[in-house]
C-alpha positions as CSV (number, residue, x, y, z in Angstrom):
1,X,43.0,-31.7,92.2
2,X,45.9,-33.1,93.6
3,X,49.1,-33.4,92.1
4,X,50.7,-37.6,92.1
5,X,53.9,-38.7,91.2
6,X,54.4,-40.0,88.0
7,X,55.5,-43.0,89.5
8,X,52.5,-43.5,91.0
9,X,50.3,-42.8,88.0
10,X,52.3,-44.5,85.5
11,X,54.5,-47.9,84.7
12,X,58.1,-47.8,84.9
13,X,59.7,-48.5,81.3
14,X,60.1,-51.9,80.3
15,X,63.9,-52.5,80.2
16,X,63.8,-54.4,77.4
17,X,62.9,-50.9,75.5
18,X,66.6,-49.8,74.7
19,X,66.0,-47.2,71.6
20,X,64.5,-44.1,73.2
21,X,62.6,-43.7,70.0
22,X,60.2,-46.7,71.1
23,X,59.3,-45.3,74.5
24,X,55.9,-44.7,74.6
25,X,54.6,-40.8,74.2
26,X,51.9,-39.4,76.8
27,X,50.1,-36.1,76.4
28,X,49.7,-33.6,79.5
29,X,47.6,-30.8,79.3
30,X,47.8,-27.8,81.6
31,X,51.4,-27.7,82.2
32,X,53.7,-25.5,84.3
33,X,57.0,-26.3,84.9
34,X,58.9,-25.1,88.0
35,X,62.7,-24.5,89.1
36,X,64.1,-26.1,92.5
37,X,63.0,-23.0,93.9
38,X,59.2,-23.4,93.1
39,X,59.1,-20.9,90.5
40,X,57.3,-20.6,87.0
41,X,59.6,-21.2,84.4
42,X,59.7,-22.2,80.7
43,X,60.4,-25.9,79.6
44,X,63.3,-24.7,77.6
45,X,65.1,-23.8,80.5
46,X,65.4,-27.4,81.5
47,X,68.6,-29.0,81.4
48,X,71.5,-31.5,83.0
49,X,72.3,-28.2,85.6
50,X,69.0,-26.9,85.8
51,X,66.1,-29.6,86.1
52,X,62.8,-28.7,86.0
53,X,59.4,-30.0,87.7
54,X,56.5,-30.5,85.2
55,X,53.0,-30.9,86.3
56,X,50.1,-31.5,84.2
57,X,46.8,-33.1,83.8
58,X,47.6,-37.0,81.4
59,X,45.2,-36.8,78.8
60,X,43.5,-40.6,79.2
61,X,45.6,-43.3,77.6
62,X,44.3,-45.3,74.2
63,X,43.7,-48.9,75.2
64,X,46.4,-49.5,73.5
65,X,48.4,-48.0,76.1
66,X,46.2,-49.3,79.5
67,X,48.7,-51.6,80.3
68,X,51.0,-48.9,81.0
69,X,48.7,-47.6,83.3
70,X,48.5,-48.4,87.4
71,X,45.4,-48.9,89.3
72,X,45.9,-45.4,90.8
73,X,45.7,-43.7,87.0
74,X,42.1,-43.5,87.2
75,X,41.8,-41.4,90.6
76,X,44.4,-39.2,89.8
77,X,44.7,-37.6,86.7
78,X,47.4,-34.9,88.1
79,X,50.9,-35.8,86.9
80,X,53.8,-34.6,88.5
81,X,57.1,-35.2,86.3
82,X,60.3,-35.0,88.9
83,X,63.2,-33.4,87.4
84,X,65.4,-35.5,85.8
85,X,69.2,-35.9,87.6
């Protein structure tokens, strides 16, 4: 399967969602995460200094959530995460 950018897969945020606590939630399954430097690492070693790239299959959204969704979701279920900066 090949690996998309969530960007691609995925909505951006609405702005108008200020509170991080009403972001919506999505579930990946197979994850790995990976350093700059392409190697396995753990999701707790993510932070500010030391981003991390996460890549996982998105478990299909409720309808609830489809609008969140781009036309591209359905072809690629592969979800690459960037590291955060």
């Amino acid at each position: 399967m090949t690996a998309v950018p969530e960007s691609q897969i995925l909505k951006p945020r609405s702005p108008t969602i200020t509170d991080e606590n009403e972001w919506p939630e999505f579930t990946l399954t197979n994850v790995d995460c990976h350093d700059s430097q392409g190697e396995l690492v753990s999701l707790l070693d993510a932070d500010e200094k030391n981003p991390l790239t996460v890549t996982g299959k998105l478990v299909p959204l409720p309808k609830s959530q489809s609008h969140l969704r781009t036309p591209l979701s359905a072809l690629c279920p592969v979800l690459v995460l960037p590291p955060s900066r």
